[in-house]
Biopython code that builds the backbone (N, CA, C, O; Angstrom):
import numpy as np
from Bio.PDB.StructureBuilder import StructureBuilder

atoms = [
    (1, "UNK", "N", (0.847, -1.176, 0.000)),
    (1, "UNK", "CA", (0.000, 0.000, 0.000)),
    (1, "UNK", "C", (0.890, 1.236, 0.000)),
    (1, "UNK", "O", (1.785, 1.326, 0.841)),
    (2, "UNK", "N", (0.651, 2.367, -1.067)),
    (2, "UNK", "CA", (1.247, 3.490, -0.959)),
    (2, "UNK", "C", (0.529, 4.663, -0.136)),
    (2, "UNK", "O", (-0.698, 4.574, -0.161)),
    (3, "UNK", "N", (0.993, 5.630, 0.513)),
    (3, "UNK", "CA", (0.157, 6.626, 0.765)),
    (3, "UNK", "C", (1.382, 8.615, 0.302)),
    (3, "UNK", "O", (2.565, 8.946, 0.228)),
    (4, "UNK", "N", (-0.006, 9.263, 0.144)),
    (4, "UNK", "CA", (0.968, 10.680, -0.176)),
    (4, "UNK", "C", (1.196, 11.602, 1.272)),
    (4, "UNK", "O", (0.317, 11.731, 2.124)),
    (5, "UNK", "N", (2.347, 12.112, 1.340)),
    (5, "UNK", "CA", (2.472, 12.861, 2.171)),
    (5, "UNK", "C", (2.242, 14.640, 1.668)),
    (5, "UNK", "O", (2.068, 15.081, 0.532)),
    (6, "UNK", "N", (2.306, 15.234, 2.720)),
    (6, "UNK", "CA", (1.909, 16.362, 2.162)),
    (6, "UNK", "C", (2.506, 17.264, 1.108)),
    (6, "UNK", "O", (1.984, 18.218, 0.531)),
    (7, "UNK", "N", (3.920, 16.663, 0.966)),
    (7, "UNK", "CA", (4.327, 17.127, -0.624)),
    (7, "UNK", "C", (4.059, 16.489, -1.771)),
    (7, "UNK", "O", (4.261, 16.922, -2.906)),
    (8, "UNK", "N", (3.551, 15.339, -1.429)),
    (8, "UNK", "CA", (2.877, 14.758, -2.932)),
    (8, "UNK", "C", (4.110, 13.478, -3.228)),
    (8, "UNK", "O", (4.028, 13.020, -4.367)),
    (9, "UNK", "N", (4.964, 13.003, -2.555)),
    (9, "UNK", "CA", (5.732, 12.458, -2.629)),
    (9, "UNK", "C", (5.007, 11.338, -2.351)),
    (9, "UNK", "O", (4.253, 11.482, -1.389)),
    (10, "UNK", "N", (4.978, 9.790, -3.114)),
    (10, "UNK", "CA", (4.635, 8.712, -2.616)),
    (10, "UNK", "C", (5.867, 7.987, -1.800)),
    (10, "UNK", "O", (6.970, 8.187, -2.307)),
    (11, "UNK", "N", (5.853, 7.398, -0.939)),
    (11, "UNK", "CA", (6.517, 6.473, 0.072)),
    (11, "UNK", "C", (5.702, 5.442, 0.246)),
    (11, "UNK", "O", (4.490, 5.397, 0.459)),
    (12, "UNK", "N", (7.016, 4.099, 0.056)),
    (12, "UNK", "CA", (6.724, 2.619, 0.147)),
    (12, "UNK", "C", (6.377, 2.379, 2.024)),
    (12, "UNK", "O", (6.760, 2.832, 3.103)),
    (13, "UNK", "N", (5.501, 1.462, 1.529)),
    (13, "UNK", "CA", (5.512, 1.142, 2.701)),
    (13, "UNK", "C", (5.400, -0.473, 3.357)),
    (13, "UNK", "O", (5.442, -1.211, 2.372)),
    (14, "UNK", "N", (5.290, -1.214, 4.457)),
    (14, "UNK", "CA", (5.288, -2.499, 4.406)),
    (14, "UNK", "C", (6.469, -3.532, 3.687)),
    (14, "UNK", "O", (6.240, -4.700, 3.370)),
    (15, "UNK", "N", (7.992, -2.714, 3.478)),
    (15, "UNK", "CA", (8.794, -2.828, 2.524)),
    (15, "UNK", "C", (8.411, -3.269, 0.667)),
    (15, "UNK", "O", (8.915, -4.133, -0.051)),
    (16, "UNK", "N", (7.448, -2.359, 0.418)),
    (16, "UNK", "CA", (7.176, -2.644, -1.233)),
    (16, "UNK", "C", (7.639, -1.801, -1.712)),
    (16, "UNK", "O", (7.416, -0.680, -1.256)),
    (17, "UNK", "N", (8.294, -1.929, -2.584)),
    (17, "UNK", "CA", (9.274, -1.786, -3.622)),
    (17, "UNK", "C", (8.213, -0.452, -4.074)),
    (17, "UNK", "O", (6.997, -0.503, -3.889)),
    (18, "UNK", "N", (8.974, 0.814, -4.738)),
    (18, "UNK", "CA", (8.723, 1.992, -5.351)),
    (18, "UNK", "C", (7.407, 1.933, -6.707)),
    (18, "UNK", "O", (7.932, 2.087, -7.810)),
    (19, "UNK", "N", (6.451, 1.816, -6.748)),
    (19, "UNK", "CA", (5.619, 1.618, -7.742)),
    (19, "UNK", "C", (5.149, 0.501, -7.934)),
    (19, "UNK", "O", (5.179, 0.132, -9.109)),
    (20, "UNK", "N", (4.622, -0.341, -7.036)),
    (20, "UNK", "CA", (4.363, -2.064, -7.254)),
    (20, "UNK", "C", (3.227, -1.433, -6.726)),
    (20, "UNK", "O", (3.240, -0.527, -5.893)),
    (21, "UNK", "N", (1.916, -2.121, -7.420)),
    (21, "UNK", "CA", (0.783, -2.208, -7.183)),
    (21, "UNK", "C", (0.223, -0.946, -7.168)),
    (21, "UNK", "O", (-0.624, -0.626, -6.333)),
    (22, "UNK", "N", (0.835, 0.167, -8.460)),
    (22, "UNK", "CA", (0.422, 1.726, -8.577)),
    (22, "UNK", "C", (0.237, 1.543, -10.196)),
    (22, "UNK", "O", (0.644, 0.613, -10.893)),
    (23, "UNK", "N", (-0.547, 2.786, -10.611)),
    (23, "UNK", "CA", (-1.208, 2.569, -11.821)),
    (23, "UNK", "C", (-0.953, 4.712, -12.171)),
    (23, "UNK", "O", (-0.774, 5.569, -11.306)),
    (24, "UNK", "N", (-1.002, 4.824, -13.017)),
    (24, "UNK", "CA", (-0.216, 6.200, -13.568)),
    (24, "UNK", "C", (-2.009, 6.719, -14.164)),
    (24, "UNK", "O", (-2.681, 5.916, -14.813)),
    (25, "UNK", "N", (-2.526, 8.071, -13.822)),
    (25, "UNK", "CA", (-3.731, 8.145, -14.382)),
    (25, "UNK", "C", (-3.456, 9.647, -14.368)),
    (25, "UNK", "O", (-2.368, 10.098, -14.007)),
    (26, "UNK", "N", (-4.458, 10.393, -14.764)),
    (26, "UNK", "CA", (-4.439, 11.560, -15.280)),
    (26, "UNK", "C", (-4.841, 12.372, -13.615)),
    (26, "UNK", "O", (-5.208, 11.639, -12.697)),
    (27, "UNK", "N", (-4.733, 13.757, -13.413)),
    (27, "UNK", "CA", (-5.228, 14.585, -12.022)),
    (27, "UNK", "C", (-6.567, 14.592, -12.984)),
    (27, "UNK", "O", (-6.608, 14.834, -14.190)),
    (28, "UNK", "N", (-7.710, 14.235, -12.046)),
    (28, "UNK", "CA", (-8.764, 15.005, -12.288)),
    (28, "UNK", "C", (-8.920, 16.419, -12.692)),
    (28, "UNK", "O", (-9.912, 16.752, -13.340)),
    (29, "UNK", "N", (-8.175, 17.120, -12.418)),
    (29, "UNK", "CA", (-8.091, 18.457, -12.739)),
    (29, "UNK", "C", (-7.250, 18.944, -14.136)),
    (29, "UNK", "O", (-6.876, 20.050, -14.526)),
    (30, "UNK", "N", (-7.171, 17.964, -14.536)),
    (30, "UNK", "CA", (-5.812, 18.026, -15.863)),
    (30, "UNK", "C", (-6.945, 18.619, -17.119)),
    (30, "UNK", "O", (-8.082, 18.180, -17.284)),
    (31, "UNK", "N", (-6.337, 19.642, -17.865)),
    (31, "UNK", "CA", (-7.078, 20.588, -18.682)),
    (31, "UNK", "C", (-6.972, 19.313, -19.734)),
    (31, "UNK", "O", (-6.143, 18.409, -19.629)),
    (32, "UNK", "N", (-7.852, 19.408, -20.640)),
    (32, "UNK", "CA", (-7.751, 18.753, -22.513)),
    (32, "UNK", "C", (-6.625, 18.880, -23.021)),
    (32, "UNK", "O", (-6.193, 18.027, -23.796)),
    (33, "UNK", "N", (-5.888, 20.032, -22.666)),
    (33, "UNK", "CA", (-4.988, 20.267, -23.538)),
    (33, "UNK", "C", (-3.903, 19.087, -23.289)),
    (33, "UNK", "O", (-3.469, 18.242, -24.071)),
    (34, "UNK", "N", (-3.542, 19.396, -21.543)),
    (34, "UNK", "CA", (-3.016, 18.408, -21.055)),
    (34, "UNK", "C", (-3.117, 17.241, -21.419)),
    (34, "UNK", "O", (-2.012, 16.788, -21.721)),
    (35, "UNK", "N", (-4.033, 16.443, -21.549)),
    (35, "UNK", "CA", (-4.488, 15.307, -21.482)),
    (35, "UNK", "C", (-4.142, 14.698, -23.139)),
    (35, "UNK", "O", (-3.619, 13.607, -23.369)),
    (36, "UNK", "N", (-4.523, 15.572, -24.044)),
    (36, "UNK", "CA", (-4.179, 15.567, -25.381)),
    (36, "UNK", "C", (-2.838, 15.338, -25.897)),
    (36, "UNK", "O", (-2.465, 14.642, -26.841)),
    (37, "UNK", "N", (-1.977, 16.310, -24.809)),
    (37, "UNK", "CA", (-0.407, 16.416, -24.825)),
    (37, "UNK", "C", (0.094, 15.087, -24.234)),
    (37, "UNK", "O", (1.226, 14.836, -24.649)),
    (38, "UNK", "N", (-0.318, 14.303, -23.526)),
    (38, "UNK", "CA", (-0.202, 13.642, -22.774)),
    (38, "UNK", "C", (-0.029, 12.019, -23.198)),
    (38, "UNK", "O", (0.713, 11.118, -22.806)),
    (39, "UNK", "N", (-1.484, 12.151, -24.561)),
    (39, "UNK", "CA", (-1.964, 10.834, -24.838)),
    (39, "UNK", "C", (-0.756, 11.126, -26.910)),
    (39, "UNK", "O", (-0.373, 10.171, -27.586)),
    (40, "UNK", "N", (-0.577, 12.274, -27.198)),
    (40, "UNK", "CA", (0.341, 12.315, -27.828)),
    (40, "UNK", "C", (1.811, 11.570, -27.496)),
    (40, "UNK", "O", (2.226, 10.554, -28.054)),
    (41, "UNK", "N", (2.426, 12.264, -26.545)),
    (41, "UNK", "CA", (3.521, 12.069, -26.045)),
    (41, "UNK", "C", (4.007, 10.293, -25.888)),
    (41, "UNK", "O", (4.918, 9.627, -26.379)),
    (42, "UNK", "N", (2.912, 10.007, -24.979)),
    (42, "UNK", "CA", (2.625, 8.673, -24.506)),
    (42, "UNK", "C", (2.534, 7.737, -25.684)),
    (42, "UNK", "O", (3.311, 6.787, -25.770)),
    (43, "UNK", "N", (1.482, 8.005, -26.721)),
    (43, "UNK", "CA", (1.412, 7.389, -27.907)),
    (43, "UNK", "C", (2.881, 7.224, -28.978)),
    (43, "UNK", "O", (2.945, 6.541, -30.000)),
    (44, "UNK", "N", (3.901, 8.017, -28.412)),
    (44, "UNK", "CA", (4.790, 8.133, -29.373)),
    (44, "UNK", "C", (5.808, 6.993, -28.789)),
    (44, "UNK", "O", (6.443, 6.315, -29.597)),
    (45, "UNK", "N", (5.931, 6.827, -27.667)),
    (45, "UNK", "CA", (6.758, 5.347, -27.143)),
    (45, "UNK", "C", (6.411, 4.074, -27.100)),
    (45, "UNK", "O", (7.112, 3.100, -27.374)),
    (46, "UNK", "N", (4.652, 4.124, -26.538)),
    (46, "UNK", "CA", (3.800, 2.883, -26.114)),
    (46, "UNK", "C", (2.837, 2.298, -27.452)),
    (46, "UNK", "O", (2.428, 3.071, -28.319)),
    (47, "UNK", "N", (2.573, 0.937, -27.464)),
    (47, "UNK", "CA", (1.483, 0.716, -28.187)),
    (47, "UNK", "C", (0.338, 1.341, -27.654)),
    (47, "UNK", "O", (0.161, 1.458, -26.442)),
    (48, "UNK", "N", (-0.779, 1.920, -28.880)),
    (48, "UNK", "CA", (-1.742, 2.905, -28.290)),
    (48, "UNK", "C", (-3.515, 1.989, -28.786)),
    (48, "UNK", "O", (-4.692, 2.325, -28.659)),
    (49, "UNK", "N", (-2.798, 0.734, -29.370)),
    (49, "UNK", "CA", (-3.436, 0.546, -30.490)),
    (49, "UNK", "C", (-4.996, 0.191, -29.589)),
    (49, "UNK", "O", (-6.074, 0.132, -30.182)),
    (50, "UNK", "N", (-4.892, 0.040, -28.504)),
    (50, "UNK", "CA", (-6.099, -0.296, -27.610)),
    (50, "UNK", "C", (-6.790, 0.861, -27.381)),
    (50, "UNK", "O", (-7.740, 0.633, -26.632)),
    (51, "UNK", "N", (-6.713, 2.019, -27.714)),
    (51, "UNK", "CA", (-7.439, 3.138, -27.926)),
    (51, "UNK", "C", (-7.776, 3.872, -29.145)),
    (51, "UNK", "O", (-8.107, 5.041, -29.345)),
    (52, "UNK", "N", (-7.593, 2.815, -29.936)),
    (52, "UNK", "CA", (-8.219, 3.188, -31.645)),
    (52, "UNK", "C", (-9.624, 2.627, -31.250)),
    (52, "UNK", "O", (-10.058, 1.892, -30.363)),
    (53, "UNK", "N", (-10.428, 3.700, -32.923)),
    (53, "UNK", "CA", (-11.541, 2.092, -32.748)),
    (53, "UNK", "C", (-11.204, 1.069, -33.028)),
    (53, "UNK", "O", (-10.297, 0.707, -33.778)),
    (54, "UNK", "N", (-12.368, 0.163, -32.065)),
    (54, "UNK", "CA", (-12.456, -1.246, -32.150)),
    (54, "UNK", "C", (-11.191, -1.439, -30.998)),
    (54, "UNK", "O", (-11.036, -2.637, -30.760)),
    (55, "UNK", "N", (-10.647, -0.930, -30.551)),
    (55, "UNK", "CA", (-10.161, -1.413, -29.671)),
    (55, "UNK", "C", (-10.482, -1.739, -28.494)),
    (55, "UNK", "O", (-11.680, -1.531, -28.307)),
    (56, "UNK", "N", (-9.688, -2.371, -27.162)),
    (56, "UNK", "CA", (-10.517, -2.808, -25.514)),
    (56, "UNK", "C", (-10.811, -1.575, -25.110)),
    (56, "UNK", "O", (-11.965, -1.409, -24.713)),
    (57, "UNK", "N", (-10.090, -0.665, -25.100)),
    (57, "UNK", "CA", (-10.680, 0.812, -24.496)),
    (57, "UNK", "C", (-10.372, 1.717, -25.276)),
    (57, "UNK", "O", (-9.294, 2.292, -25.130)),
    (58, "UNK", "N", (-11.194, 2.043, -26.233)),
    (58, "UNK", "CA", (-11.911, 2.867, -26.726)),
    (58, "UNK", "C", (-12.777, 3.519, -26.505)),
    (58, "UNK", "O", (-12.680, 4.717, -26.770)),
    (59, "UNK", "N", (-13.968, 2.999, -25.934)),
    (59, "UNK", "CA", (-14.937, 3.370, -25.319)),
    (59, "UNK", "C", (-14.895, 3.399, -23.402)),
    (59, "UNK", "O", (-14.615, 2.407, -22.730)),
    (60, "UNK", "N", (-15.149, 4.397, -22.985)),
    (60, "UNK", "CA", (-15.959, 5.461, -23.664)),
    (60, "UNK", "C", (-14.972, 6.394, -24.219)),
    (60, "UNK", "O", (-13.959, 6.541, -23.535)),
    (61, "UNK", "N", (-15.066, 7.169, -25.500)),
    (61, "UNK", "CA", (-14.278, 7.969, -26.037)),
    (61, "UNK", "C", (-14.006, 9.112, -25.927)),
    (61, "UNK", "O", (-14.299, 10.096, -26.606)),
    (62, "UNK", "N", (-13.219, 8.931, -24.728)),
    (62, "UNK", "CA", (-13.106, 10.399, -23.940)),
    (62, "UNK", "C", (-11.398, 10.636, -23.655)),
    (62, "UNK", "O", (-10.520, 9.791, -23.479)),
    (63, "UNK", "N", (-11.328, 11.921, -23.683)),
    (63, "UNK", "CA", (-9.685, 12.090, -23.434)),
    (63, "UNK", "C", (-9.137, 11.829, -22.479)),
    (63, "UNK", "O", (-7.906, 11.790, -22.491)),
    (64, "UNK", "N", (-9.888, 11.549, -21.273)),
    (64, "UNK", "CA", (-9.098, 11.410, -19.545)),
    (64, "UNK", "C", (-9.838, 9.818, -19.889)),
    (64, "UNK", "O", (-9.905, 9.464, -18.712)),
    (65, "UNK", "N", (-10.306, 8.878, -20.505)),
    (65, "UNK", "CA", (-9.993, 7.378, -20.459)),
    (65, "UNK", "C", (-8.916, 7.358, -21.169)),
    (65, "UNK", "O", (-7.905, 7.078, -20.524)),
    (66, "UNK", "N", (-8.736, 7.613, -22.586)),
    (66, "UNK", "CA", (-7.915, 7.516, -23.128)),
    (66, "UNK", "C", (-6.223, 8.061, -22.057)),
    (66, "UNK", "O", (-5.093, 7.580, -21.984)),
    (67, "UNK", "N", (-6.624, 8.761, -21.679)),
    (67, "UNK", "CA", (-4.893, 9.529, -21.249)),
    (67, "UNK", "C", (-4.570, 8.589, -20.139)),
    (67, "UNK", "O", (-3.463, 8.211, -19.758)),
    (68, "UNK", "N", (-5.862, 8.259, -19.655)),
    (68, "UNK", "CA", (-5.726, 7.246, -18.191)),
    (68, "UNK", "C", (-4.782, 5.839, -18.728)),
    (68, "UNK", "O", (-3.737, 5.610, -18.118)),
    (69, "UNK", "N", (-5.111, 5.104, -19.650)),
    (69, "UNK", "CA", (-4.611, 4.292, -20.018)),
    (69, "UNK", "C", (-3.317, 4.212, -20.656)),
    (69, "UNK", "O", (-2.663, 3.174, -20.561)),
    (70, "UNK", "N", (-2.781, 5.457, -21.454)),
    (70, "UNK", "CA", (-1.813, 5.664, -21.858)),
    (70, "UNK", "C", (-0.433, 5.863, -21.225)),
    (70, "UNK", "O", (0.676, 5.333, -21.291)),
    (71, "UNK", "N", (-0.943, 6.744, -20.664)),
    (71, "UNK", "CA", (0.055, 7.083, -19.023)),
    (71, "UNK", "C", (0.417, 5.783, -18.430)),
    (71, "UNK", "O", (1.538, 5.394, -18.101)),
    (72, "UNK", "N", (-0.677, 5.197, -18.350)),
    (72, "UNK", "CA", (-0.407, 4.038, -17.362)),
    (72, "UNK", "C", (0.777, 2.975, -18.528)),
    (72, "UNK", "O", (1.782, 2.376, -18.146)),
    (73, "UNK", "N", (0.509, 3.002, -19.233)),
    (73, "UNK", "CA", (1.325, 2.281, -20.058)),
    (73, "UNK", "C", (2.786, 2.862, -20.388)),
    (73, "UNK", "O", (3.755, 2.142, -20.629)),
    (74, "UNK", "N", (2.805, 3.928, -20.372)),
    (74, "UNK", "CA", (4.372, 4.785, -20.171)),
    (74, "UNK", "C", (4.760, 4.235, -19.132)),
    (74, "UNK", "O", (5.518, 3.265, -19.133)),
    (75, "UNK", "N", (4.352, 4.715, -18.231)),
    (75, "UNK", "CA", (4.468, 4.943, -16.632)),
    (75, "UNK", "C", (5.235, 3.200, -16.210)),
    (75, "UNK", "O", (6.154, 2.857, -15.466)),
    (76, "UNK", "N", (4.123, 2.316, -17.285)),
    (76, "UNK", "CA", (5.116, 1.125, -16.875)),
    (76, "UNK", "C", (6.287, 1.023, -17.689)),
    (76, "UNK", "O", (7.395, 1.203, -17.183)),
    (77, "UNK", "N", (6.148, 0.748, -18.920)),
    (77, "UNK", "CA", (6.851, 0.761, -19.606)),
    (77, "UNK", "C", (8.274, 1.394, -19.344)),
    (77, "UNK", "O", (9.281, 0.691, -19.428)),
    (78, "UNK", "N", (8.356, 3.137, -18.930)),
    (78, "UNK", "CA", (9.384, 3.578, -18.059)),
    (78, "UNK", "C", (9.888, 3.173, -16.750)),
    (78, "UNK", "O", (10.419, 4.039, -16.055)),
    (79, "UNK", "N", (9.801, 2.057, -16.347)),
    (79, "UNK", "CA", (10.147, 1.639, -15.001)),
    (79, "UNK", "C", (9.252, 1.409, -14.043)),
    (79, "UNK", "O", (9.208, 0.239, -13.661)),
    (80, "UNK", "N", (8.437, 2.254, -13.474)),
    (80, "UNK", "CA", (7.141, 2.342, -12.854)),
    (80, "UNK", "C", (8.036, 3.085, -11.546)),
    (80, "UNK", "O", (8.130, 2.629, -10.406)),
    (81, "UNK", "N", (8.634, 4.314, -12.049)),
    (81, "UNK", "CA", (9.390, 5.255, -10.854)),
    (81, "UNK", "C", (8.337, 6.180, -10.896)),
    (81, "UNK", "O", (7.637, 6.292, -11.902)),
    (82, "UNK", "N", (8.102, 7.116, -9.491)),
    (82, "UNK", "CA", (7.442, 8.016, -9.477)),
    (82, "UNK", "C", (7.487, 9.424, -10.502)),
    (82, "UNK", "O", (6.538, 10.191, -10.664)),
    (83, "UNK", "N", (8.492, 9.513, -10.975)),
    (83, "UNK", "CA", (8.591, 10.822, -12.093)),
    (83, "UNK", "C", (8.243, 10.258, -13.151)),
    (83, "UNK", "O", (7.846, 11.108, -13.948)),
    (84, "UNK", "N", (8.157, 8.417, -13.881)),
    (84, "UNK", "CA", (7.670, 8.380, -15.092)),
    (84, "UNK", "C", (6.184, 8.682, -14.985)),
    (84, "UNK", "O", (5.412, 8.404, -15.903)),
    (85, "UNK", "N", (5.879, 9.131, -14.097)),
    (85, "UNK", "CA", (3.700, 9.602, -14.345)),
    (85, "UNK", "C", (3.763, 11.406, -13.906)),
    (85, "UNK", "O", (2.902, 12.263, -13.706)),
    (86, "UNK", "N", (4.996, 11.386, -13.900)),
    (86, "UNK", "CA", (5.229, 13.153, -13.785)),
    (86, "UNK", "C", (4.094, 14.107, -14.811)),
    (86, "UNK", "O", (3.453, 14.953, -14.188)),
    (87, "UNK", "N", (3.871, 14.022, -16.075)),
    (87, "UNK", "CA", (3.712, 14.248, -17.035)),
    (87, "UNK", "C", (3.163, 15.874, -17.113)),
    (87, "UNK", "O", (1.994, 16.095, -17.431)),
    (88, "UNK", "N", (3.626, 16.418, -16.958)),
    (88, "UNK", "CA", (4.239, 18.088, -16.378)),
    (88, "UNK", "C", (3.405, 18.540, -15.183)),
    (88, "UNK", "O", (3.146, 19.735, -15.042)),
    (89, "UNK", "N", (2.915, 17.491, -14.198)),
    (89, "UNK", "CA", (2.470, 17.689, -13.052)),
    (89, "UNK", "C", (0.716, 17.433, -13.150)),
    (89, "UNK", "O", (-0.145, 17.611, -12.288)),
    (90, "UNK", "N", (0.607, 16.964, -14.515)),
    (90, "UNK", "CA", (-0.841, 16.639, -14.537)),
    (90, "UNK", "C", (-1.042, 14.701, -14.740)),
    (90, "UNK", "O", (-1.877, 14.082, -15.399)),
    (91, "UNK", "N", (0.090, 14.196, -13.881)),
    (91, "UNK", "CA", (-0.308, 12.799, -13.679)),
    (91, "UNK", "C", (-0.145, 12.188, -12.158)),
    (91, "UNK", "O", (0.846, 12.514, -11.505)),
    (92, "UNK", "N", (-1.001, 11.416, -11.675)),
    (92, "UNK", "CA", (-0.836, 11.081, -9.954)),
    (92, "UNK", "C", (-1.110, 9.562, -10.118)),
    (92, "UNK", "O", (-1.838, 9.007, -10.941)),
    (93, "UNK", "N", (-0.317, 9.006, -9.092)),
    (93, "UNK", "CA", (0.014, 7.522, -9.199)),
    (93, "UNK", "C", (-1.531, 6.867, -8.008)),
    (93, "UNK", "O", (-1.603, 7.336, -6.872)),
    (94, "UNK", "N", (-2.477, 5.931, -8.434)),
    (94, "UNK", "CA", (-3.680, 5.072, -8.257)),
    (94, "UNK", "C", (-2.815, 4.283, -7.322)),
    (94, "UNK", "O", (-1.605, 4.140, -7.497)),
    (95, "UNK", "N", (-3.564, 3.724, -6.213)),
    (95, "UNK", "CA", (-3.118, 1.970, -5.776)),
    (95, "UNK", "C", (-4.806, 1.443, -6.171)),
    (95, "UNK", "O", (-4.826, 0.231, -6.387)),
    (96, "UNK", "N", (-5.577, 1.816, -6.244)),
    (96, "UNK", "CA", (-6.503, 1.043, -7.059)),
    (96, "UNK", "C", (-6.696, 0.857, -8.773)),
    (96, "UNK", "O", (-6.898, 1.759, -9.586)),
    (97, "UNK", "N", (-6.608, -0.131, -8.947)),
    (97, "UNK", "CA", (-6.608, -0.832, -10.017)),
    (97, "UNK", "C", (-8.044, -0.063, -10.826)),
    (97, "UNK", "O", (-9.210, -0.212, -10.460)),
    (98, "UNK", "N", (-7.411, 1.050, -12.392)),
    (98, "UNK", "CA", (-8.686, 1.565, -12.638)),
    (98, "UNK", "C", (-8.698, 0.729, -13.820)),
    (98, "UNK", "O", (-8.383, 1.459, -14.759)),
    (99, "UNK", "N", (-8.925, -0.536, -14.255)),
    (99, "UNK", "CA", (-9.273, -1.778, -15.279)),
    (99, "UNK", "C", (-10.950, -1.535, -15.245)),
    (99, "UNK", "O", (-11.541, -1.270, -14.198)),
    (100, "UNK", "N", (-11.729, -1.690, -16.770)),
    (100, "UNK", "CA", (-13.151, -1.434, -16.579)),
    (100, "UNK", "C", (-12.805, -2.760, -17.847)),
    (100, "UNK", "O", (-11.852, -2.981, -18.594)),
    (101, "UNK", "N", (-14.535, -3.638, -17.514)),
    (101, "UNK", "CA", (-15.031, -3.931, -18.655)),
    (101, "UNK", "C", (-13.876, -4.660, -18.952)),
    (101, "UNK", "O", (-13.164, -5.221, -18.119)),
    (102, "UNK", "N", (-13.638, -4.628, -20.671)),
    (102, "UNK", "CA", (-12.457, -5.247, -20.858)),
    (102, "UNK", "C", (-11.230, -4.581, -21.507)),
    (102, "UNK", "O", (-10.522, -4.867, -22.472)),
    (103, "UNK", "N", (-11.245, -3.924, -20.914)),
    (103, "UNK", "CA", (-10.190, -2.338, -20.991)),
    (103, "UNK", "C", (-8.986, -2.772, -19.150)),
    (103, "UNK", "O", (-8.919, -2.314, -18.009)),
    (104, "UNK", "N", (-8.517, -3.531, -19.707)),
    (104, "UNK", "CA", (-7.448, -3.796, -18.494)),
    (104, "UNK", "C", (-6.038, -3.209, -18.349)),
    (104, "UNK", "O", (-5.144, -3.576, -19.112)),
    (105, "UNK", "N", (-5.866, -2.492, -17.585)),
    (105, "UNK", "CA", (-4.461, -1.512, -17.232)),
    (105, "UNK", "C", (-3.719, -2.446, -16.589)),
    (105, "UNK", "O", (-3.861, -2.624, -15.379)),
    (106, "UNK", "N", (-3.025, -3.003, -17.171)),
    (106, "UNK", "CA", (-2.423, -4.351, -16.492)),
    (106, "UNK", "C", (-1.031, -3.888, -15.995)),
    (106, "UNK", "O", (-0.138, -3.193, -16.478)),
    (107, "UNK", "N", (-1.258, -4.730, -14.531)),
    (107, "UNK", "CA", (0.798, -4.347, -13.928)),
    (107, "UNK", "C", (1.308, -5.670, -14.429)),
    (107, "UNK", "O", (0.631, -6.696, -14.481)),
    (108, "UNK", "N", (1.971, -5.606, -14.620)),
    (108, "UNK", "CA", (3.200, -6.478, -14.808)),
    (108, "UNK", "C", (3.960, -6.898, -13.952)),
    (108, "UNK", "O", (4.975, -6.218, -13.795)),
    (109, "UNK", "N", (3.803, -8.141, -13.072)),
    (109, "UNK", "CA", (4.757, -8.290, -12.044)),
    (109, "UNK", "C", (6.437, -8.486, -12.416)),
    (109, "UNK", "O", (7.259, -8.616, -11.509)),
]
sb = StructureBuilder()
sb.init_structure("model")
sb.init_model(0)
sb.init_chain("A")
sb.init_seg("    ")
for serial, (resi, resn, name, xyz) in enumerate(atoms, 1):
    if name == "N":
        sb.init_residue(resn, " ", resi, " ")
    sb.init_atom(name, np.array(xyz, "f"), 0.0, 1.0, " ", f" {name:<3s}", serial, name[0])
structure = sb.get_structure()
């Protein structure tokens, strides 16, 4: 289990390892633009192809699902350190698992 302290810093706890059992998602508060910049950026390292149509999450077709999933896929893909979900301060690290339907944000042990 992770928890934030009041600088926003996550700390392990129970000795777990830095990003185990964390998921990379967008701030609720993250503008379109952000989120756009975000699912660009992200799209340019990660396979994105699950957010085309016809893909597992596609639907619903919205920019904070889409960015949610993308991120999360950087975020692993880069290590799963707290600065790879940096994404200019409009990304915050989940310990709940946000998988819908069959749109799965999968960790990778």
């Amino acid at each position: 289990m992770l928890f934030f302290n009041s600088g926003g810093t996550i700390k392990p706890v129970n000795g777990q390892a830095p990003g185990q059992g964390a998921w990379c998602i967008p701030k609720p508060s993250s503008s379109e633009e952000a989120l756009i910049n975000n699912i660009n950026y992200a799209c340019g390292i990660v396979d994105c192809s699950s957010i085309q149509p016809g893909g597992s999450c596609f639907e619903p077709n919205t920019s904070i699902n889409h960015a949610s999933l993308v991120m999360n896929l950087y975020y692993q893909h880069s290590g799963r350190n707290p600065w790879n979900c940096d994404f200019a301060k409009s990304g915050i690290l989940a310990v709940i698992d946000p998988s819908y339907g069959d749109c799965k944000f999968q960790y990778n042990t």
